[in-house]
N, CA, C and O atoms as CSV, one atom per row, in Angstrom:
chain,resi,resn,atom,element,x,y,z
A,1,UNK,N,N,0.744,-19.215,-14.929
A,1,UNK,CA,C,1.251,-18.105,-14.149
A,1,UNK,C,C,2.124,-17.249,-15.069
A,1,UNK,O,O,2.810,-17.937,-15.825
A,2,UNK,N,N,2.261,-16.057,-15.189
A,2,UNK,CA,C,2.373,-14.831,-15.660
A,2,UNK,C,C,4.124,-14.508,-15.323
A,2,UNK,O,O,4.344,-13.531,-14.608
A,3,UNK,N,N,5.192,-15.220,-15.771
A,3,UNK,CA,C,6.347,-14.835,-15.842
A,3,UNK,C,C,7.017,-13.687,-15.323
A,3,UNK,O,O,7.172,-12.803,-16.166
A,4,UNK,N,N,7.586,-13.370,-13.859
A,4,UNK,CA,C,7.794,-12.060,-13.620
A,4,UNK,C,C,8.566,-11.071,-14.867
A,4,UNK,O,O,8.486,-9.846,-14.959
A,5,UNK,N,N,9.293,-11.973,-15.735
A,5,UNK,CA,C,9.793,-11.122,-16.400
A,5,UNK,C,C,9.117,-10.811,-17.742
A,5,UNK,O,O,9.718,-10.290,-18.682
A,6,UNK,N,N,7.938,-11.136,-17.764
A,6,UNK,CA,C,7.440,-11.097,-19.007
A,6,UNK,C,C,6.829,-9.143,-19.112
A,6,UNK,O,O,6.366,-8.505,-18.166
A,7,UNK,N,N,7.068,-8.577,-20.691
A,7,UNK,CA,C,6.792,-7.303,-20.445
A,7,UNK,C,C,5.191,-6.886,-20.005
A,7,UNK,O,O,4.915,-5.751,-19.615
A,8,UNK,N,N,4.181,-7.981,-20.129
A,8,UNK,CA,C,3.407,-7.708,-20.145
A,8,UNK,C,C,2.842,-6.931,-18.858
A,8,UNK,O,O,1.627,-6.757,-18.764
A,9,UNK,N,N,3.754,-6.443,-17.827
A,9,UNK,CA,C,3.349,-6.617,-16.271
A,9,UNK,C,C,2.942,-4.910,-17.046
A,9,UNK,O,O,1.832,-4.384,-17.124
A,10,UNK,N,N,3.551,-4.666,-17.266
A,10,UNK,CA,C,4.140,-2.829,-17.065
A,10,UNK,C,C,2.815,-2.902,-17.922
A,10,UNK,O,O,2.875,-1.764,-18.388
A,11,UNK,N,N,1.429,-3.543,-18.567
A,11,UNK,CA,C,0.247,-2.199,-19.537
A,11,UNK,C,C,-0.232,-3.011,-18.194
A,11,UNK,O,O,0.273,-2.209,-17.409
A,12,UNK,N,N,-0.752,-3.875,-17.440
A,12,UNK,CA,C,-1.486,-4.554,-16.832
A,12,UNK,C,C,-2.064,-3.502,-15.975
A,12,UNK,O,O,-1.206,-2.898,-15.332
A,13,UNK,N,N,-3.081,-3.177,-15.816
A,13,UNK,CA,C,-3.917,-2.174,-14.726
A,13,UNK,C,C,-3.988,-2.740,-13.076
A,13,UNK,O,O,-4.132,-3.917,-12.745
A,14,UNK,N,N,-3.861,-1.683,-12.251
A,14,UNK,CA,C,-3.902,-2.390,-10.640
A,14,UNK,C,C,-5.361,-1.848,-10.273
A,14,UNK,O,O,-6.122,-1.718,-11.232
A,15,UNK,N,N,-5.830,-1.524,-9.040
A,15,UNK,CA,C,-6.747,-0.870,-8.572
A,15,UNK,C,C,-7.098,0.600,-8.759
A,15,UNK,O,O,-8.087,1.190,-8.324
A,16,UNK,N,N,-6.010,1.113,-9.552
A,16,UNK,CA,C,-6.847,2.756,-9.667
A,16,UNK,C,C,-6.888,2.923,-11.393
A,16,UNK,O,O,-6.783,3.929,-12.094
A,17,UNK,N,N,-7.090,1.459,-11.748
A,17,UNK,CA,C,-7.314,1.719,-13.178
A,17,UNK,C,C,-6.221,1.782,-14.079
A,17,UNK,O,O,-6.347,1.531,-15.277
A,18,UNK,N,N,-4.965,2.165,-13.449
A,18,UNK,CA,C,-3.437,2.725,-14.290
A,18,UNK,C,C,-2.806,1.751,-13.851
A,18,UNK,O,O,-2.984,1.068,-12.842
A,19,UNK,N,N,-1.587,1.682,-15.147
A,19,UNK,CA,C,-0.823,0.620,-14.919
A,19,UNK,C,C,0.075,0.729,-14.183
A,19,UNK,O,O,0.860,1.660,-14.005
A,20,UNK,N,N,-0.057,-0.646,-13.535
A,20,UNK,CA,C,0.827,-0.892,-12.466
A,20,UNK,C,C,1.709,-1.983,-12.468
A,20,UNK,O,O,1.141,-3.075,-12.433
A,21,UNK,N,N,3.509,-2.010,-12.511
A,21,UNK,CA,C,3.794,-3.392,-12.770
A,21,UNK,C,C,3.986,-3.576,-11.058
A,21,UNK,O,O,4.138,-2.549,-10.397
A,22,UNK,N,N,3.976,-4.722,-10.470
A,22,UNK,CA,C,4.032,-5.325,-9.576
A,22,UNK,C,C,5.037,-6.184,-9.177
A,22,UNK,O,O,4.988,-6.873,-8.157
A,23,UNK,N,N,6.075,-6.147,-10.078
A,23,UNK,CA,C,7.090,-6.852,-10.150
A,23,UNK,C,C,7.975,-6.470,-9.314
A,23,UNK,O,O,8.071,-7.331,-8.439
A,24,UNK,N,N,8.708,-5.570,-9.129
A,24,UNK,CA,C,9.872,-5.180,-7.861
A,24,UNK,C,C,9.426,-4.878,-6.713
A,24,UNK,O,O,10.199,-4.287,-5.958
A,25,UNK,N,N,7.722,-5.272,-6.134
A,25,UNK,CA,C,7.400,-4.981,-5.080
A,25,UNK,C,C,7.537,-6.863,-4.704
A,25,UNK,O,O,7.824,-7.250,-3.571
A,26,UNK,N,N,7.313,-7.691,-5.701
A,26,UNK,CA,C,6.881,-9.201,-5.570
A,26,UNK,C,C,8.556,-9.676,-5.596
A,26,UNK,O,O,8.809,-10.828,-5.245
A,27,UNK,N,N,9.252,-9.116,-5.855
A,27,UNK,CA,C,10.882,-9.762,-5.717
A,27,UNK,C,C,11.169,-8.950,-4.692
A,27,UNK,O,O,11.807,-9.729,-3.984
A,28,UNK,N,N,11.149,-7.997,-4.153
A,28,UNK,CA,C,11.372,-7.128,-2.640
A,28,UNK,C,C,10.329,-8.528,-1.699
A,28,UNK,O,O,11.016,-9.440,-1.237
A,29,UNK,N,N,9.481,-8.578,-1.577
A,29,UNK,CA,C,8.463,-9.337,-0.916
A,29,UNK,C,C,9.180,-11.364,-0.823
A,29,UNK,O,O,8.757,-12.127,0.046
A,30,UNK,N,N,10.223,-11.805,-1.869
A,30,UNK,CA,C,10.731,-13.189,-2.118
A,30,UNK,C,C,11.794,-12.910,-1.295
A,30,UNK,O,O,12.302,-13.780,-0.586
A,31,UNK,N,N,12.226,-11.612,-1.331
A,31,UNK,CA,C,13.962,-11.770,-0.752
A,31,UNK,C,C,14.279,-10.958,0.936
A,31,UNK,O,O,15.307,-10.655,1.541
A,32,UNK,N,N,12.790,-10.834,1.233
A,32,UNK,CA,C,12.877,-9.888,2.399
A,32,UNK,C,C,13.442,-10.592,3.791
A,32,UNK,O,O,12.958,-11.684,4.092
A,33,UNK,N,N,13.988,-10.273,4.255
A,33,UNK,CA,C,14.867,-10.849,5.947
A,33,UNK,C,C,14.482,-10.081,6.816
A,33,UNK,O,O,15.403,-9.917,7.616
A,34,UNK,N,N,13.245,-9.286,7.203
A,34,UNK,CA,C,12.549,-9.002,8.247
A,34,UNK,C,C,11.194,-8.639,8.085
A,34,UNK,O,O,10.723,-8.499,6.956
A,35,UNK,N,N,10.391,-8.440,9.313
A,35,UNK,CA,C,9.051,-8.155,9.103
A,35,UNK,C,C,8.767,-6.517,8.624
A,35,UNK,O,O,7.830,-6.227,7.881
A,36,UNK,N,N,9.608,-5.628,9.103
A,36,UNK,CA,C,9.452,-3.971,8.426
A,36,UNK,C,C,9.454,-4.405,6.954
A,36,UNK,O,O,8.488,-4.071,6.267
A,37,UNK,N,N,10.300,-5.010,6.490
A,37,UNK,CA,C,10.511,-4.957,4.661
A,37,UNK,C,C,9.495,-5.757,4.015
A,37,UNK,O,O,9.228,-5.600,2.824
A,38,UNK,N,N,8.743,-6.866,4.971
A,38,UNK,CA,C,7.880,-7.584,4.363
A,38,UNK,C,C,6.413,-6.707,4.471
A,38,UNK,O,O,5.633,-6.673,3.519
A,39,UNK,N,N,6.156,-6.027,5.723
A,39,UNK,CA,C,5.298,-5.301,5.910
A,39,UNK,C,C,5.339,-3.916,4.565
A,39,UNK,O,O,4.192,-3.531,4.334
A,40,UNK,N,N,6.141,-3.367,3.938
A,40,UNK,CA,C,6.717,-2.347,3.374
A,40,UNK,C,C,6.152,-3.032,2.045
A,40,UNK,O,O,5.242,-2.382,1.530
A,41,UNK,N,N,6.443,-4.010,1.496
A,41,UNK,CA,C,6.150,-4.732,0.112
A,41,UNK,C,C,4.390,-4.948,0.055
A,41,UNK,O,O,3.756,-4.425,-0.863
A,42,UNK,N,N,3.874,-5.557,0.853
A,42,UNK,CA,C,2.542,-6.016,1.391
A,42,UNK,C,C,1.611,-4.529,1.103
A,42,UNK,O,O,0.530,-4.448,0.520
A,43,UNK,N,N,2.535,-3.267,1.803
A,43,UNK,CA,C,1.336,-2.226,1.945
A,43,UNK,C,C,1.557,-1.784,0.894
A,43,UNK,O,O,0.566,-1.109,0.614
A,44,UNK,N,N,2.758,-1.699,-0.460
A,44,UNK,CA,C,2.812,-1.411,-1.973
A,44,UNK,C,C,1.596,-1.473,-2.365
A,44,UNK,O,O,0.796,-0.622,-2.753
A,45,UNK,N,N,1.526,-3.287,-2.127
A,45,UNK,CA,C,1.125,-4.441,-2.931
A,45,UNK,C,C,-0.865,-4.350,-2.831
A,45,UNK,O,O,-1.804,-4.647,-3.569
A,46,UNK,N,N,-0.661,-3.706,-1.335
A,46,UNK,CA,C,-2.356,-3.708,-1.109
A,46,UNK,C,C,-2.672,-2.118,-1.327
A,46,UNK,O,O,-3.852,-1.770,-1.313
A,47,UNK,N,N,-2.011,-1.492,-1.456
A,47,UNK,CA,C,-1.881,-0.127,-2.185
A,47,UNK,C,C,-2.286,0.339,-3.532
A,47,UNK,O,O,-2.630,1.481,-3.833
A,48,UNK,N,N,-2.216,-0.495,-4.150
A,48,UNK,CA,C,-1.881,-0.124,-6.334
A,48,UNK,C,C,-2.536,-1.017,-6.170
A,48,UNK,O,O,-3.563,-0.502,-6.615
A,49,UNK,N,N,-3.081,-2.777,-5.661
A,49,UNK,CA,C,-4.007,-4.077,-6.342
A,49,UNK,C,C,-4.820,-3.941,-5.763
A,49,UNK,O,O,-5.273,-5.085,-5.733
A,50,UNK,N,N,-5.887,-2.958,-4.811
A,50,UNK,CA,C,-6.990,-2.793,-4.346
A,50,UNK,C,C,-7.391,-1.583,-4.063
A,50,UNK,O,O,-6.578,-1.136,-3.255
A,51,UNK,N,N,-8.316,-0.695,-4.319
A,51,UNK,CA,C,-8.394,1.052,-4.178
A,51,UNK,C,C,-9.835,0.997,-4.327
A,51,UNK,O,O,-10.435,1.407,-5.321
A,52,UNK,N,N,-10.550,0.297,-2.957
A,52,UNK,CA,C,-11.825,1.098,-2.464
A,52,UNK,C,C,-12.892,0.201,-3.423
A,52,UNK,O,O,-13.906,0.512,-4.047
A,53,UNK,N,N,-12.087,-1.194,-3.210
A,53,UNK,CA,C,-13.072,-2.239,-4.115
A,53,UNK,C,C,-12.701,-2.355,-5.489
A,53,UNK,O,O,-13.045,-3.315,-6.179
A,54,UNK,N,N,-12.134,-1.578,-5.830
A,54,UNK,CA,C,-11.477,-1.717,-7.040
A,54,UNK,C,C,-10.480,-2.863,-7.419
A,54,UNK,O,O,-9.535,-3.139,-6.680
A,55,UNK,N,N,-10.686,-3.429,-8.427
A,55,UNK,CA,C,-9.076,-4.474,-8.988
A,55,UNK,C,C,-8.996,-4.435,-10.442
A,55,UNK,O,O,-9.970,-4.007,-11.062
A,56,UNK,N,N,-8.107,-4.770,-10.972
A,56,UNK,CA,C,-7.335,-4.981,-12.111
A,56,UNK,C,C,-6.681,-5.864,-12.511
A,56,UNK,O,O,-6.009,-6.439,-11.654
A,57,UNK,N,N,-6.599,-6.259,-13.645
A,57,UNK,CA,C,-5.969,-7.273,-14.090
A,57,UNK,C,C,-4.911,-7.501,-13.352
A,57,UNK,O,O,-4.766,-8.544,-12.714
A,58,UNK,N,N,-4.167,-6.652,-13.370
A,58,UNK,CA,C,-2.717,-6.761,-12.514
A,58,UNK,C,C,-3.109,-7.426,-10.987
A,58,UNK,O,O,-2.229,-8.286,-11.016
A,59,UNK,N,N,-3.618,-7.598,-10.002
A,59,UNK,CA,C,-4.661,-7.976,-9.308
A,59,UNK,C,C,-4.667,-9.227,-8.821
A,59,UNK,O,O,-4.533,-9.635,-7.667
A,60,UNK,N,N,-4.947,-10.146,-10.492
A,60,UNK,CA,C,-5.658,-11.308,-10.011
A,60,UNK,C,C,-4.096,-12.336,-10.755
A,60,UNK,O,O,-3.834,-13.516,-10.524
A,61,UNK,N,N,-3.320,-11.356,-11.653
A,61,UNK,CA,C,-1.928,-11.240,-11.974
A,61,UNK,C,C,-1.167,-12.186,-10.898
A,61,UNK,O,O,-0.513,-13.219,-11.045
A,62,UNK,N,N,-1.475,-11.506,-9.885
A,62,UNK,CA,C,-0.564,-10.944,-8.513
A,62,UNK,C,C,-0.519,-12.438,-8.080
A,62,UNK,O,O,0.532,-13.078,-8.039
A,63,UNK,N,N,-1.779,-12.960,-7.748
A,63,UNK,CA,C,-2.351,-14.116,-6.807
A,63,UNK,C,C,-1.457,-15.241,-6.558
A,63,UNK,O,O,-1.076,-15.751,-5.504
A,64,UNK,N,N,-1.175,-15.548,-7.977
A,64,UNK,CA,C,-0.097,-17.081,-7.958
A,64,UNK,C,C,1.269,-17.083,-7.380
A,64,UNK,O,O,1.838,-17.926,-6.688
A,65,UNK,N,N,1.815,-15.448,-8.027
A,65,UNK,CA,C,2.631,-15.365,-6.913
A,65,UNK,C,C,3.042,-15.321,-5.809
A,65,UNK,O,O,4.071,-15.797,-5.328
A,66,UNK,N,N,1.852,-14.460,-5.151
A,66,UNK,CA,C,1.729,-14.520,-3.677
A,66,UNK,C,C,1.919,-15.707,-2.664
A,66,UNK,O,O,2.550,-15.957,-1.636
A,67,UNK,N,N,0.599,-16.582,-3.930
A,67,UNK,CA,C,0.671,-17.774,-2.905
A,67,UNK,C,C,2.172,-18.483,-3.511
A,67,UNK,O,O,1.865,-19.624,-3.169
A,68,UNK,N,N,3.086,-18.602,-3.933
A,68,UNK,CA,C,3.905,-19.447,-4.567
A,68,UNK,C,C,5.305,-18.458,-3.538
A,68,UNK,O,O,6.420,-18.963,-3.406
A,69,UNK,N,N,5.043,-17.395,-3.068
A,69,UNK,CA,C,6.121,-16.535,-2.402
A,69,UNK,C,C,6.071,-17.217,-0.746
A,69,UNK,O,O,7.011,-17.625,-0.063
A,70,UNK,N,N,4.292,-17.141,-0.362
A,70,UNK,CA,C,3.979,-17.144,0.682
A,70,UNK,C,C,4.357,-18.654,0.993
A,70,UNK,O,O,4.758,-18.730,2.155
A,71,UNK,N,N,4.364,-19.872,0.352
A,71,UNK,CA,C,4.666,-21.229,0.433
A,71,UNK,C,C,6.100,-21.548,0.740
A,71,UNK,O,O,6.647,-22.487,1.318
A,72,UNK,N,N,6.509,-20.492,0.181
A,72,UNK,CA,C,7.945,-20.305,0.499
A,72,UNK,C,C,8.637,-20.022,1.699
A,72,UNK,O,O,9.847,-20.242,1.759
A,73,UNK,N,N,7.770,-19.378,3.039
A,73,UNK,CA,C,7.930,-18.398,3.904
A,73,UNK,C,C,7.064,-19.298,4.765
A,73,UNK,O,O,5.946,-19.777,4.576
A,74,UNK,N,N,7.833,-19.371,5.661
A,74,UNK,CA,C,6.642,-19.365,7.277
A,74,UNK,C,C,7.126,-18.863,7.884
A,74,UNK,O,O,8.339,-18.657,7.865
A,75,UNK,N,N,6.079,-18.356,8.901
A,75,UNK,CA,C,4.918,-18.578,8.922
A,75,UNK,C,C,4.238,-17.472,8.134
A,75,UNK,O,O,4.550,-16.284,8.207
A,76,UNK,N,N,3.149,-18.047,7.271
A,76,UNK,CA,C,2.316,-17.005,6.311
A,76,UNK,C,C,1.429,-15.890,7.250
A,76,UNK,O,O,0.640,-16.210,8.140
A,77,UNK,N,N,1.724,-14.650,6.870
A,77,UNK,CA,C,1.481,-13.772,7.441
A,77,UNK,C,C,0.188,-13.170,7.573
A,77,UNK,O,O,-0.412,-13.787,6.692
A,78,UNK,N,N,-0.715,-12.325,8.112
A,78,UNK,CA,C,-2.078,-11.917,7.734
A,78,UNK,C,C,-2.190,-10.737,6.555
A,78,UNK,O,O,-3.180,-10.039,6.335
A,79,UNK,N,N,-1.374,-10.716,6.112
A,79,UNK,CA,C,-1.656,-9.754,4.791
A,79,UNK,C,C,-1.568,-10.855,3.174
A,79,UNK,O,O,-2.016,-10.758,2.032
A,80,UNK,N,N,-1.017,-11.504,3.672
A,80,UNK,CA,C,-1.000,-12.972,2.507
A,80,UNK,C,C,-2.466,-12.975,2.554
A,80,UNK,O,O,-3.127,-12.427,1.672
A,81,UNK,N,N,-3.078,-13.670,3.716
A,81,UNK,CA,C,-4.560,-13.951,3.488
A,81,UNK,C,C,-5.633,-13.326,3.062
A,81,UNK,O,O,-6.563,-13.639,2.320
A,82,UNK,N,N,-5.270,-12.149,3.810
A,82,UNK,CA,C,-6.379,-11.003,3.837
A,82,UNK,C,C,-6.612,-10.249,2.546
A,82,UNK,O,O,-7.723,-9.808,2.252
A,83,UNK,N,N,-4.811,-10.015,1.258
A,83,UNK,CA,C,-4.878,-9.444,0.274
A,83,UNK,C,C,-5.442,-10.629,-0.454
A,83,UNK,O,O,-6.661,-10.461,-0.415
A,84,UNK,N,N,-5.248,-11.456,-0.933
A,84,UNK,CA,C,-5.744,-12.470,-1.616
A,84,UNK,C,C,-7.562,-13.232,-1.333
A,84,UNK,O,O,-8.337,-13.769,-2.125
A,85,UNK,N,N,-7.648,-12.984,-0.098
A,85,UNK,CA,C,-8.992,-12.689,0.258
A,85,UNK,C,C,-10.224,-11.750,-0.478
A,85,UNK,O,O,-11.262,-12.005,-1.088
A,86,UNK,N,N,-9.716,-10.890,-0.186
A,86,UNK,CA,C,-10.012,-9.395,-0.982
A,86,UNK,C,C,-9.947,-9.382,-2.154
A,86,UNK,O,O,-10.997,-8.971,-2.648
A,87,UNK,N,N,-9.153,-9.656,-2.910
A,87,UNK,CA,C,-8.835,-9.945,-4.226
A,87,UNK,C,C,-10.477,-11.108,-4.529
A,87,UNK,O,O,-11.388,-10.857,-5.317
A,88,UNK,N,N,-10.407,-11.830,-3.982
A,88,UNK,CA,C,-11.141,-13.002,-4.438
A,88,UNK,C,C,-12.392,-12.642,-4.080
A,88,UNK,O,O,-13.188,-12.972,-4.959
A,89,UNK,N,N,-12.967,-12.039,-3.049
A,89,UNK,CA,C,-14.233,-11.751,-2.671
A,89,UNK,C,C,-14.798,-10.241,-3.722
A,89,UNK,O,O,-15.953,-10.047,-4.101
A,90,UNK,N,N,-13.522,-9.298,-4.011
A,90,UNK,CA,C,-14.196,-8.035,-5.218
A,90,UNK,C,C,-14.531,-8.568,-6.480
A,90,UNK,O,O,-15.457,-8.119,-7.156
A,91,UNK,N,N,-13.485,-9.937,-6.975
A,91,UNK,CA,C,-13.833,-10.689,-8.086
A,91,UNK,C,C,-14.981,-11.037,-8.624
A,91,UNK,O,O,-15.157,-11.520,-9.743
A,92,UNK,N,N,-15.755,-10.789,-7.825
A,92,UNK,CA,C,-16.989,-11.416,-7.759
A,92,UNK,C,C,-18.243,-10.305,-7.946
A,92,UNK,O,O,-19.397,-10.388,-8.365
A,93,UNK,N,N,-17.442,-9.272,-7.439
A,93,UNK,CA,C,-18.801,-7.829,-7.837
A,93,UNK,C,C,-18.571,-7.341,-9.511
A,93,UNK,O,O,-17.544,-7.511,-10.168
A,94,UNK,N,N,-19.662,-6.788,-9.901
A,94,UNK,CA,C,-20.048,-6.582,-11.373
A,94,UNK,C,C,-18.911,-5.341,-11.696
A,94,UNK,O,O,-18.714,-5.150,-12.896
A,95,UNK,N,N,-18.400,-4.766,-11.057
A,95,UNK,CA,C,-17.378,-3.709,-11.524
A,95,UNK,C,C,-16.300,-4.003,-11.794
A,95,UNK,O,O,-15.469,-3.289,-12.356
A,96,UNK,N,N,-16.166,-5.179,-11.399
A,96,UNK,CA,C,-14.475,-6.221,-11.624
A,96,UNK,C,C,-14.576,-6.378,-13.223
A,96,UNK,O,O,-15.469,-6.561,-14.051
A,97,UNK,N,N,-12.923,-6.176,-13.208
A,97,UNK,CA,C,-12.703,-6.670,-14.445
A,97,UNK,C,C,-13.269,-8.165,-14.903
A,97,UNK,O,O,-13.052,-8.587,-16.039
């Protein structure tokens, strides 16, 4: 797993091809105390790591954290599943990184 603080986040590409670091949306998303702020991080997060089938390194980046945030949190929410879902099912088409 990919060190939040490591510099490498900031060249890492999201879904529209450009780099995207993902990092202060994934520590907003660890420290959130309601559902508006968790909902707010989530639509970043499915914003910049997915664009119309599109993914990026930054992307598949994302995953360990998610699930390692979401393990943290109950009850796991439907954007946990559904982004990481997505993530895993575009992985798989020939345009993926």
């Amino acid at each position: 797993m990919l060190d939040l603080d490591d510099p490498i986040w900031e060249r890492l590409e999201g879904g529209y091809r450009q780099p995207y670091n993902p990092v202060p949306a994934l520590r907003r998303l660890e420290g959130v105390s309601n559902p508006k702020e968790e909902s707010e991080a989530y639509k970043e997060l499915w914003d910049e790591l997915h664009h119309q089938g599109d993914l990026g390194a930054c992307s598949y980046a994302c995953v360990p954290h998610l699930v390692r945030i979401a393990e943290s949190r109950a009850p796991m929410t439907f954007d946990f599943f559904a982004l990481i879902t997505v993530i895993e099912i575009e992985r798989h088409e020939r345009h993926s990184p």
